[in-house]
LUMPANU-920903 format. One record per atom (N, C-alpha, C, CB): x, y, z; atom name; residue number from 1; residue in one letter. Coordinates in steps of 0.001 Angstrom, whole numbers. Glycine has a CB too. Example, Ala and Ser with C-alpha at 12.3 -4.5 7.8 and 13.67 -1.06 7.14 Angstrom:
2
R c1 c2 c3 atom seq type
R 13190 -5690 7800 N 1 a
R 12300 -4500 7800 CA 1 a
R 13200 -3300 7800 C 1 a
R 11308 -4473 9046 CB 1 a
R 12850 -2250 7080 N 2 s
R 13670 -1060 7140 CA 2 s
R 12900 30 7870 C 2 s
R 14084 -598 5725 CB 2 s
This chain:
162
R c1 c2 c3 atom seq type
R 171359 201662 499 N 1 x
R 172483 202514 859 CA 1 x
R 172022 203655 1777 C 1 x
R 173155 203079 -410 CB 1 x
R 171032 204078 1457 N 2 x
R 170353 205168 2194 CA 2 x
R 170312 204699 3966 C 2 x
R 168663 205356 1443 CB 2 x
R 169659 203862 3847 N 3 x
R 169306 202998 5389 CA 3 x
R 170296 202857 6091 C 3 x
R 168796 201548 5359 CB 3 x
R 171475 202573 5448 N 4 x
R 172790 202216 6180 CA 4 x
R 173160 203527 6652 C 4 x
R 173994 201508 5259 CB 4 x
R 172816 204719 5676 N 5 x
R 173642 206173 6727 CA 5 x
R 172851 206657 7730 C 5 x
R 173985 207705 5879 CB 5 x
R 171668 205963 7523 N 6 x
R 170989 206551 9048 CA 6 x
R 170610 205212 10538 C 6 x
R 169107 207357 8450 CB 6 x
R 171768 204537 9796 N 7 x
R 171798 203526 11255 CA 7 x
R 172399 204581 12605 C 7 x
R 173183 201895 10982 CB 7 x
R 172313 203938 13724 N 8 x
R 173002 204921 15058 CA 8 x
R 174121 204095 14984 C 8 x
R 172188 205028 16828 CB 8 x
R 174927 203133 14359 N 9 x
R 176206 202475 14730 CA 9 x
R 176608 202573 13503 C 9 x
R 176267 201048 15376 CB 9 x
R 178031 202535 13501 N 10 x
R 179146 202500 12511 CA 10 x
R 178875 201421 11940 C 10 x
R 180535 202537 12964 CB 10 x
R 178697 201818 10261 N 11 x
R 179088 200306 9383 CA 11 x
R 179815 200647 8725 C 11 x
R 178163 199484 8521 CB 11 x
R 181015 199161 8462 N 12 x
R 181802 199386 7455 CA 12 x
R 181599 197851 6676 C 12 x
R 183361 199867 7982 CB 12 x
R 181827 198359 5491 N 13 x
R 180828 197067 4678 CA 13 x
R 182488 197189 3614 C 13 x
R 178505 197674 3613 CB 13 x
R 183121 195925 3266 N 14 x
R 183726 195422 2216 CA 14 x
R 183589 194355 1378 C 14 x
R 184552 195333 2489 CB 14 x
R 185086 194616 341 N 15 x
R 184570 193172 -680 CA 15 x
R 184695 192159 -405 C 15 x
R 185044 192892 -1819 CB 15 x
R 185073 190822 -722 N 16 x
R 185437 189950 -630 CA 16 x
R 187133 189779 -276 C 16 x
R 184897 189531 -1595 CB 16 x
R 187835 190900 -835 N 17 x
R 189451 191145 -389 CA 17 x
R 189245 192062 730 C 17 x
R 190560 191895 -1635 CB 17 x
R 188433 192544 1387 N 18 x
R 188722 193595 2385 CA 18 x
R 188637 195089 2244 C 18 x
R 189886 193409 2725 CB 18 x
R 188838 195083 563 N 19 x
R 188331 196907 629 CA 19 x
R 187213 197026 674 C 19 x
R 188604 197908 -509 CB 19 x
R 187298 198489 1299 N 20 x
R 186403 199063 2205 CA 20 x
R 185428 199694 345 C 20 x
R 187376 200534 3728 CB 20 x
R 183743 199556 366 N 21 x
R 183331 199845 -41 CA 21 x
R 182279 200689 21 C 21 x
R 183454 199288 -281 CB 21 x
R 181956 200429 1545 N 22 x
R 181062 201697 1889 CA 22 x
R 181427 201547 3214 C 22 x
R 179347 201736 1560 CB 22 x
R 181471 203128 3691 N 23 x
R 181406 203060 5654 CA 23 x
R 180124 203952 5488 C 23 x
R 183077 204012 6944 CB 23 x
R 179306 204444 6573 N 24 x
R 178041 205695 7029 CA 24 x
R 178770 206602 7428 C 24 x
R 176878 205427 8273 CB 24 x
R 178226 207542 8111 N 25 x
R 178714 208685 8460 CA 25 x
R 178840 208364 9773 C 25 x
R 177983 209856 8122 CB 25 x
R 178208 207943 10583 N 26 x
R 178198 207292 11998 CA 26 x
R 179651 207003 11930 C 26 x
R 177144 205882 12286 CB 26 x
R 179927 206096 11597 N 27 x
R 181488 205435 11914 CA 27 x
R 182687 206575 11819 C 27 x
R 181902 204136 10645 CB 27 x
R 182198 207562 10489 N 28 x
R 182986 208630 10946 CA 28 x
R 183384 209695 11878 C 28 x
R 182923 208982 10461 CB 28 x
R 181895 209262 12350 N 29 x
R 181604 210301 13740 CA 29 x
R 182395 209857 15073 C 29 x
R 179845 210264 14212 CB 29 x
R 182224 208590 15483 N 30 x
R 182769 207744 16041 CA 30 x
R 184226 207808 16001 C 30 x
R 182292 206743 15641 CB 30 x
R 184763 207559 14864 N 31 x
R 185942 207320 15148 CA 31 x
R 187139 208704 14938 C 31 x
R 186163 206094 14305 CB 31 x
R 186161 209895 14458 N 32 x
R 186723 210866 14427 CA 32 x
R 187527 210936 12947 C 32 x
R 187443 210909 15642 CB 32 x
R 187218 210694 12708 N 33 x
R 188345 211010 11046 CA 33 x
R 187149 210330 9883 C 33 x
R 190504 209634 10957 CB 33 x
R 187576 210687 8209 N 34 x
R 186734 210302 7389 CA 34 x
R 186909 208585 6961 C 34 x
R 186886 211306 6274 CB 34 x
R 186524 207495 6835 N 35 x
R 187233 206387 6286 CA 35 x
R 186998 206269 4479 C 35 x
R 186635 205000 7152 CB 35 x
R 187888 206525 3986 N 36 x
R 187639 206330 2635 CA 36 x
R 187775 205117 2305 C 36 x
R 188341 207031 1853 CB 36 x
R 186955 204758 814 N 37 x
R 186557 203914 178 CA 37 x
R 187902 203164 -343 C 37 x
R 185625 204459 -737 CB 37 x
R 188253 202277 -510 N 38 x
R 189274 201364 -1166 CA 38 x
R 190757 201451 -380 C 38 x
R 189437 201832 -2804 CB 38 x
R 190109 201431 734 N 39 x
R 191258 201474 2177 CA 39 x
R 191079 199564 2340 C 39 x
R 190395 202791 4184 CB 39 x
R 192181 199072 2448 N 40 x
R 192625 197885 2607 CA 40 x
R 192261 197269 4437 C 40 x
R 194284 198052 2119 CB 40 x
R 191199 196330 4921 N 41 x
R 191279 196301 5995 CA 41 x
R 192103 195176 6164 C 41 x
R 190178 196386 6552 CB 41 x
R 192687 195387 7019 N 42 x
R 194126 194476 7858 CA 42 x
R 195333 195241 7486 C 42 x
R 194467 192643 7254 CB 42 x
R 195751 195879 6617 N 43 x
R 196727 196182 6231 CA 43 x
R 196561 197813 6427 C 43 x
R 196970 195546 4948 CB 43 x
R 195675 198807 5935 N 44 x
R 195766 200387 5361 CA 44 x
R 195286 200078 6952 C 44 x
R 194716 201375 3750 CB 44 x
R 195798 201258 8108 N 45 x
R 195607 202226 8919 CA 45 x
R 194213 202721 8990 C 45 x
R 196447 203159 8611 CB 45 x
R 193333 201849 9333 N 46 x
R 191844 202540 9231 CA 46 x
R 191515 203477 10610 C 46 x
R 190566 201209 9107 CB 46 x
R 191781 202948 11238 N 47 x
R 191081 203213 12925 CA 47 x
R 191681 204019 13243 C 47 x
R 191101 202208 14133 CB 47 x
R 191848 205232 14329 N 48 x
R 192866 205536 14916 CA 48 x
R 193960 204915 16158 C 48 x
R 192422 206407 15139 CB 48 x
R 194748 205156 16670 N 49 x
R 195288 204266 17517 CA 49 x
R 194471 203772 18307 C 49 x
R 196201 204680 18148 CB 49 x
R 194444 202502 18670 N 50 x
R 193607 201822 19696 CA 50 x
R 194369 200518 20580 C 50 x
R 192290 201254 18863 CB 50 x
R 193643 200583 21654 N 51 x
R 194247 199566 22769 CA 51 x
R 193421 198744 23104 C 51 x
R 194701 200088 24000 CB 51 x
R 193698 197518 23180 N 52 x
R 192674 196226 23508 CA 52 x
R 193184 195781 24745 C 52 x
R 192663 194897 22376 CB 52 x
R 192370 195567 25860 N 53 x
R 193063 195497 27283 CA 53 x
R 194348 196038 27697 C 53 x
R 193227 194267 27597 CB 53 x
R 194437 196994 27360 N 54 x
R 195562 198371 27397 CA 54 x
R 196331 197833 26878 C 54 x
R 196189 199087 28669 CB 54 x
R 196486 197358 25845 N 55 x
R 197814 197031 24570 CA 55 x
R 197783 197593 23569 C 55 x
R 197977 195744 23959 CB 55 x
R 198435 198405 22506 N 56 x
R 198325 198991 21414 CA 56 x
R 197906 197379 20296 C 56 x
R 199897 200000 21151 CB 56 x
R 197189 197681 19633 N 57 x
R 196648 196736 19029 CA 57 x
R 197326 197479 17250 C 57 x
R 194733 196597 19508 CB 57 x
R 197433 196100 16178 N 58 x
R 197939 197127 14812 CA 58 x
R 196691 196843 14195 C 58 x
R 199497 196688 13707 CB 58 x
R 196829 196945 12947 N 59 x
R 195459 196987 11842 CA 59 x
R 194527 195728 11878 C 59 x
R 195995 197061 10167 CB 59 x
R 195750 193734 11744 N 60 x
R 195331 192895 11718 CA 60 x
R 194919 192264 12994 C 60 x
R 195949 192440 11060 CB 60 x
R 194832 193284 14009 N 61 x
R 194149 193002 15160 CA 61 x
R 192030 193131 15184 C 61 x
R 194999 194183 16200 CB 61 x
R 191949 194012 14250 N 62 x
R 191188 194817 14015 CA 62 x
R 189832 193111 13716 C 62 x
R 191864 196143 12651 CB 62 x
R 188864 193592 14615 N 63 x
R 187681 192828 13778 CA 63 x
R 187390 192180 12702 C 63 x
R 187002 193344 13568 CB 63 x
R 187162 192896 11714 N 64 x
R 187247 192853 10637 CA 64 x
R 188379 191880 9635 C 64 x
R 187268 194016 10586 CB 64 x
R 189135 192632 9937 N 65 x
R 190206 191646 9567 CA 65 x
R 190633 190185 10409 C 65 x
R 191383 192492 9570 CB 65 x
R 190116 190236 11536 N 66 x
R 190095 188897 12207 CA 66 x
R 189187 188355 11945 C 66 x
R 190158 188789 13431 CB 66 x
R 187977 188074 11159 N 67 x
R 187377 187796 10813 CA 67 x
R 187191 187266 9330 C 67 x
R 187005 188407 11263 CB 67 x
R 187946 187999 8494 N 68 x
R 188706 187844 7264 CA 68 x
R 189946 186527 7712 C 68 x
R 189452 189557 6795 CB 68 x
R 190689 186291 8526 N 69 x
R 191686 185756 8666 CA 69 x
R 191408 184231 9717 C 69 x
R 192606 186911 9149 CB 69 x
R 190012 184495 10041 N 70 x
R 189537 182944 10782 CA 70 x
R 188507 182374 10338 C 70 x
R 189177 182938 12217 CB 70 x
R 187984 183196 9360 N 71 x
R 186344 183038 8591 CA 71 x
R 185289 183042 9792 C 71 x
R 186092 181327 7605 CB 71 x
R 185374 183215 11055 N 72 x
R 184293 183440 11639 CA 72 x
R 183917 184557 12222 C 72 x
R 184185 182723 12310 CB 72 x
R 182709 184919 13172 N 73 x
R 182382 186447 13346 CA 73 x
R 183215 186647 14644 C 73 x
R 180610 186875 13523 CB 73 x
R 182880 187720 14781 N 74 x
R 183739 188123 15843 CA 74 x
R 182547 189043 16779 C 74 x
R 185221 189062 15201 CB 74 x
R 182468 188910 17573 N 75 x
R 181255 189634 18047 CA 75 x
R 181620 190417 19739 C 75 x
R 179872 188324 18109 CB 75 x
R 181062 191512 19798 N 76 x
R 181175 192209 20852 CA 76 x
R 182669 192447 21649 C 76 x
R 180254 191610 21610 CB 76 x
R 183570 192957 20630 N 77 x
R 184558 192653 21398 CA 77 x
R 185079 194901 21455 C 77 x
R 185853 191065 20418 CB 77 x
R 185545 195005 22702 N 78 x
R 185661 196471 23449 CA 78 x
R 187475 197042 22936 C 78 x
R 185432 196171 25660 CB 78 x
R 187027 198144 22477 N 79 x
R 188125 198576 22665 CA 79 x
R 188318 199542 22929 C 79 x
R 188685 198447 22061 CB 79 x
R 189574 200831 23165 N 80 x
R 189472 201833 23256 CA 80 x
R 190674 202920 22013 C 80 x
R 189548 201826 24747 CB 80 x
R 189776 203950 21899 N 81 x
R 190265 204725 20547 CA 81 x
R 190800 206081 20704 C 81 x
R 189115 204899 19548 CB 81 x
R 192141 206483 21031 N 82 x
R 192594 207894 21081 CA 82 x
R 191939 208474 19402 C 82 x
R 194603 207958 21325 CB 82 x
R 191443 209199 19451 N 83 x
R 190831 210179 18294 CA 83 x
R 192120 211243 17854 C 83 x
R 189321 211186 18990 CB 83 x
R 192140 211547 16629 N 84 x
R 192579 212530 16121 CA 84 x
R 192613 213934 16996 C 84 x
R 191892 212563 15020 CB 84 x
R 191690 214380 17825 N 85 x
R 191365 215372 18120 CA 85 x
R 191511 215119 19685 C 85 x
R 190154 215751 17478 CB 85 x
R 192205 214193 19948 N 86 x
R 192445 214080 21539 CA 86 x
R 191657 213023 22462 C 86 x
R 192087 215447 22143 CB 86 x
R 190055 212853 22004 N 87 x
R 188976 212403 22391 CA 87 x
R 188905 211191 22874 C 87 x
R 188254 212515 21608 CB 87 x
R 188865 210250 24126 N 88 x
R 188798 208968 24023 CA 88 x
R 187729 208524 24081 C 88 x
R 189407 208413 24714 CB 88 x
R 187515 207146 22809 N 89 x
R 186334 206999 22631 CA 89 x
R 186230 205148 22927 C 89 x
R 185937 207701 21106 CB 89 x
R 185262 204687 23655 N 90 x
R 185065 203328 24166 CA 90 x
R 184120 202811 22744 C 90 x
R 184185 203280 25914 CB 90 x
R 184836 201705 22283 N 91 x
R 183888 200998 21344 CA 91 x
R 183753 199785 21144 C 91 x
R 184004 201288 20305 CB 91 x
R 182291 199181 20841 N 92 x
R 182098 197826 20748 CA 92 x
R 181739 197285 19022 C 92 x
R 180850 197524 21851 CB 92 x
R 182744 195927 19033 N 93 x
R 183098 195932 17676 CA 93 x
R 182841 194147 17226 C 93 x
R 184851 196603 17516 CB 93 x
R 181419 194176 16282 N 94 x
R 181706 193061 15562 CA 94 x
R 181979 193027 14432 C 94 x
R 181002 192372 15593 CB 94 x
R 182236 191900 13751 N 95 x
R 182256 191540 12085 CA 95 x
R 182261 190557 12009 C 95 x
R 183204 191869 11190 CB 95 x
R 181751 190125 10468 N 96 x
R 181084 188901 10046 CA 96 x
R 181461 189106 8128 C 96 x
R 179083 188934 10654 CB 96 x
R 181261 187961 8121 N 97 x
R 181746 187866 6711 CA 97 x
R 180295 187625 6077 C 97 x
R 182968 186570 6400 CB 97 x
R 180525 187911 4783 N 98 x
R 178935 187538 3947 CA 98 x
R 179513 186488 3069 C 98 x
R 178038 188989 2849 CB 98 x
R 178418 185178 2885 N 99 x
R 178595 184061 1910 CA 99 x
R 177488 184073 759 C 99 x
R 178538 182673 2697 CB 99 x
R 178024 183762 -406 N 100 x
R 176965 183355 -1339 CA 100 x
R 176379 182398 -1528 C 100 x
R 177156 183438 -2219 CB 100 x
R 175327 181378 -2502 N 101 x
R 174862 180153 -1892 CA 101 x
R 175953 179443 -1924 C 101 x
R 173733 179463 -2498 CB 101 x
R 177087 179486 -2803 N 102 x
R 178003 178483 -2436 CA 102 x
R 179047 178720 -1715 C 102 x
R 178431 177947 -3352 CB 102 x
R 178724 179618 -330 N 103 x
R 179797 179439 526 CA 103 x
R 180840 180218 513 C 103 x
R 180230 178388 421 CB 103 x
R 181232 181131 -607 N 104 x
R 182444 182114 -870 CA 104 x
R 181860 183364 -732 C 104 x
R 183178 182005 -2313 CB 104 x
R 183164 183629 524 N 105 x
R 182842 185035 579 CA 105 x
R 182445 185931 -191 C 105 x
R 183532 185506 870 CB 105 x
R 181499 186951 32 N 106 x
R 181670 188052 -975 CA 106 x
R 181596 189139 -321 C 106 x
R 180750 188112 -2056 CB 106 x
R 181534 189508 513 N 107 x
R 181778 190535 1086 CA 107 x
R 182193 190257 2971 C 107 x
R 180470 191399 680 CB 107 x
R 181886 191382 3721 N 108 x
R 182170 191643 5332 CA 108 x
R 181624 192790 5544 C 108 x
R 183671 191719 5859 CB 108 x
R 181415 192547 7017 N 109 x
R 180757 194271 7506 CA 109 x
R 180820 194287 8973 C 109 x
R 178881 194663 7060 CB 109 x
R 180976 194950 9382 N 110 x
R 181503 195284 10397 CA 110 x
R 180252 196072 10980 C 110 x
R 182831 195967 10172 CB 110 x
R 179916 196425 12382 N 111 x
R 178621 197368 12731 CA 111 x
R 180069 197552 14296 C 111 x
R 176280 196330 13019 CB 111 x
R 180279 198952 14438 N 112 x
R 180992 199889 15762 CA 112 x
R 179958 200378 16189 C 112 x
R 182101 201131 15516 CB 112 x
R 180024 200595 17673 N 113 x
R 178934 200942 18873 CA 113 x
R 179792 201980 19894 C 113 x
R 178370 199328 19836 CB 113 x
R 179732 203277 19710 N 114 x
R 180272 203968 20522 CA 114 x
R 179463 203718 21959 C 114 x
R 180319 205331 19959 CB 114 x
R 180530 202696 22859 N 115 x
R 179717 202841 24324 CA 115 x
R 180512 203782 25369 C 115 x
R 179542 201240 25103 CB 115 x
R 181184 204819 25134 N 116 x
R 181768 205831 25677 CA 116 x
R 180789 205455 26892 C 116 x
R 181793 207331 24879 CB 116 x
R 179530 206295 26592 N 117 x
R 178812 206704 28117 CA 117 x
R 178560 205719 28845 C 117 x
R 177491 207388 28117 CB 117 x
R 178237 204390 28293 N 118 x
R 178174 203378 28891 CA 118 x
R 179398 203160 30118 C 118 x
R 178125 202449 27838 CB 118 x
R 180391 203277 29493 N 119 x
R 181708 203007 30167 CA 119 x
R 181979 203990 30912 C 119 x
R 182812 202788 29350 CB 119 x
R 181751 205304 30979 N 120 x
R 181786 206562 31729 CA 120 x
R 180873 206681 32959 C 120 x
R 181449 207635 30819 CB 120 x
R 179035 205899 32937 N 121 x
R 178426 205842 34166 CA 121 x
R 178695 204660 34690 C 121 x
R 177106 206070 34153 CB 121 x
R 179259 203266 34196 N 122 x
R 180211 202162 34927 CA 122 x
R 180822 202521 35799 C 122 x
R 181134 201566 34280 CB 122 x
R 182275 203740 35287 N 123 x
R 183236 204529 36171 CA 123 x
R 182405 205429 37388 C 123 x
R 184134 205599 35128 CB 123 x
R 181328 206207 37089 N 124 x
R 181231 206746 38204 CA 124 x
R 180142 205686 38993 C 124 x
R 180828 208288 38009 CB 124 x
R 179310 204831 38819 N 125 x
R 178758 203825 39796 CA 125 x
R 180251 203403 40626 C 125 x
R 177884 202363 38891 CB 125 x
R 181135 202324 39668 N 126 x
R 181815 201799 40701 CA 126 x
R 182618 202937 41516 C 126 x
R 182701 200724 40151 CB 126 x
R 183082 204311 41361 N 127 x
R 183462 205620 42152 CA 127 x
R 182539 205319 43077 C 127 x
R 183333 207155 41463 CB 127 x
R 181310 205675 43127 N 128 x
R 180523 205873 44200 CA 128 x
R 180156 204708 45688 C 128 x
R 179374 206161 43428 CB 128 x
R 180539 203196 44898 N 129 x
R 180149 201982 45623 CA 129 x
R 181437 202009 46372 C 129 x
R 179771 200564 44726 CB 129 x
R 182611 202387 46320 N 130 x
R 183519 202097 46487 CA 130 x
R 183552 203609 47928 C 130 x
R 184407 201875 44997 CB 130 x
R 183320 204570 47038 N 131 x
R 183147 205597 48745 CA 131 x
R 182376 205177 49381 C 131 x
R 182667 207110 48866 CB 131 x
R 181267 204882 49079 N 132 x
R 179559 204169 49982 CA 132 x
R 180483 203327 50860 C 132 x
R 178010 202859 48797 CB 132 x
R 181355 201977 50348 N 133 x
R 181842 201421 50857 CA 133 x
R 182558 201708 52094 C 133 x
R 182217 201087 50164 CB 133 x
R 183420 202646 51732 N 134 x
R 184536 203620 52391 CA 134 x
R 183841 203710 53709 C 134 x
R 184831 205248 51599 CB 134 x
R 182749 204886 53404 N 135 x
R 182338 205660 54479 CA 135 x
R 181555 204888 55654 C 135 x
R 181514 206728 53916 CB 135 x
R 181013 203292 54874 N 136 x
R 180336 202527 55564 CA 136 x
R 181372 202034 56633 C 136 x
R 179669 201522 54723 CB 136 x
R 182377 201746 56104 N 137 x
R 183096 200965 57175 CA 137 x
R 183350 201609 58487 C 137 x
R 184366 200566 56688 CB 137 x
R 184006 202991 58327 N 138 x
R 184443 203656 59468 CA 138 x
R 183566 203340 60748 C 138 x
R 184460 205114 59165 CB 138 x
R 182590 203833 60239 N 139 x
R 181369 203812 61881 CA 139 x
R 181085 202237 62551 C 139 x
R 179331 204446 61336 CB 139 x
R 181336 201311 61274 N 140 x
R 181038 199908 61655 CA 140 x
R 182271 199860 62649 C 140 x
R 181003 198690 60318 CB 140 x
R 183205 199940 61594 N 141 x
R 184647 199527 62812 CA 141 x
R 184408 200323 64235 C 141 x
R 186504 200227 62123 CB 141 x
R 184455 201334 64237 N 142 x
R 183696 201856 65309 CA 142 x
R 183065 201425 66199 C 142 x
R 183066 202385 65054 CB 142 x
R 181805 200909 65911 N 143 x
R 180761 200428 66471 CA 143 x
R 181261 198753 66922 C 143 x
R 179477 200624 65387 CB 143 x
R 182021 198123 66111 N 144 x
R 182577 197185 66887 CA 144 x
R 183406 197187 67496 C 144 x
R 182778 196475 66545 CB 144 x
R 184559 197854 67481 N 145 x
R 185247 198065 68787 CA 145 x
R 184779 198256 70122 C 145 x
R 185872 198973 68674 CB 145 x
R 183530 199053 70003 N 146 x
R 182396 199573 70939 CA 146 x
R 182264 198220 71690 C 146 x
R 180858 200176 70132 CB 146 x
R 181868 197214 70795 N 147 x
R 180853 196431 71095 CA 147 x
R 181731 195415 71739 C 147 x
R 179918 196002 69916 CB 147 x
R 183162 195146 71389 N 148 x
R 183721 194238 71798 CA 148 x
R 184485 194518 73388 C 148 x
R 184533 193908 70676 CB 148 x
R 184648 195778 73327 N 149 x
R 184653 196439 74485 CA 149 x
R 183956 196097 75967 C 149 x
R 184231 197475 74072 CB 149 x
R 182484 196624 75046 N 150 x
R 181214 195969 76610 CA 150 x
R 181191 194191 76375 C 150 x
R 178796 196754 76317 CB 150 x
R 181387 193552 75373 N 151 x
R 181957 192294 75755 CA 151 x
R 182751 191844 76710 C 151 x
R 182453 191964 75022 CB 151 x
R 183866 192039 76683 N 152 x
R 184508 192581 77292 CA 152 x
R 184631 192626 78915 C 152 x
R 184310 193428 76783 CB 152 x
R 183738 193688 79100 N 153 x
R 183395 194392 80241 CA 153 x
R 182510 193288 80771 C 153 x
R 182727 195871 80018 CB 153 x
R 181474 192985 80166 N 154 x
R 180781 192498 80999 CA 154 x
R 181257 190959 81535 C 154 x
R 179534 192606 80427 CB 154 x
R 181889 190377 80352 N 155 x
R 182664 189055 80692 CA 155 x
R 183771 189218 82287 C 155 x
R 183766 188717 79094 CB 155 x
R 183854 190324 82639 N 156 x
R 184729 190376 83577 CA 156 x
R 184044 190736 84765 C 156 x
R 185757 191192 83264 CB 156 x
R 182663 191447 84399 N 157 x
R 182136 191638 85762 CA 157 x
R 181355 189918 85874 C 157 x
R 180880 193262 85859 CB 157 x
R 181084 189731 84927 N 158 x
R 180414 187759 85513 CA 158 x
R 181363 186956 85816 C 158 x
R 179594 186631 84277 CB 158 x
R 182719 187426 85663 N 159 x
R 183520 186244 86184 CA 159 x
R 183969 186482 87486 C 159 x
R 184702 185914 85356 CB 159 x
R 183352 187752 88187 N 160 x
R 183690 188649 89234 CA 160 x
R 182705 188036 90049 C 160 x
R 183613 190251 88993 CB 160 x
R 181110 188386 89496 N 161 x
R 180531 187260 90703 CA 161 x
R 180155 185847 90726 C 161 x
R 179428 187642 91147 CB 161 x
R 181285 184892 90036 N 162 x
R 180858 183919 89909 CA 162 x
R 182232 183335 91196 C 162 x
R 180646 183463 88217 CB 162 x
């Protein structure tokens, strides 16, 4: 239990029905609010509002519970999280179910990856490729007009002394 509160990513670990039996403190950090213990996943309001390819997504959208509801993991999938406190936070989200030797669930866990910054120096690279771009073109266009010009020109003085 100890190990789990000093992971750097959110865990949320449940039973075999989905309540929540332990989250870390990470996940609280992350998602901005506390998650208490015997919160129902798919159903109880865990997360704060969130959008999955800019769609409001509800509870049984949620990892976790899709994972509960197909029996398989769900891995690396992005979303984004208005916070309690205003904050938008970019996060990457798997879950997986736990089996015993014979195959029945007994628990799930979930591990959240705040990639905010990740997604924040994405935004300003592609900002910058996109002016680089910008500014590249002008002088090119430029420079070919130039060029098509003395094309041009000179095509008319060789057809002059031919």
């Amino acid at each position: 239990q100890q190990r789990v509160q000093q992971l750097p990513v959110g865990i949320l670990i449940t039973d075999h029905t989905g309540k929540i039996v332990q989250g870390n403190k990470q996940i609280n950090m992350i998602l901005g609010r506390e998650i208490r213990e015997g919160l129902i996943v798919g159903k109880d309001t865990i997360m704060p509002t969130s959008t999955y390819n800019n769609k409001p997504i509800s509870p049984s959208q949620w990892p976790l519970a899709q994972a509960f509801a197909t029996g398989k993991a769900i891995v690396g999938k992005e979303f984004v999280i208005e916070r309690e406190d205003g904050k938008r936070v970019y996060v990457q989200i798997g879950a997986s179910l736990v089996h015993n030797k014979e195959g029945k669930v007994i628990a799930a866990a979930s591990i959240i990856s705040d990639i905010t910054q990740q997604k924040e120096l994405e935004a300003r690279k592609d900002e910058f490729v996109n002016m680089a771009s910008h500014e590249l073109k002008t002088p090119l266009t430029s420079m070919r007009l130039y060029i098509d010009s003395l094309v041009d020109r000179i095509k008319k003085q060789h057809d002059r002394t031919i």
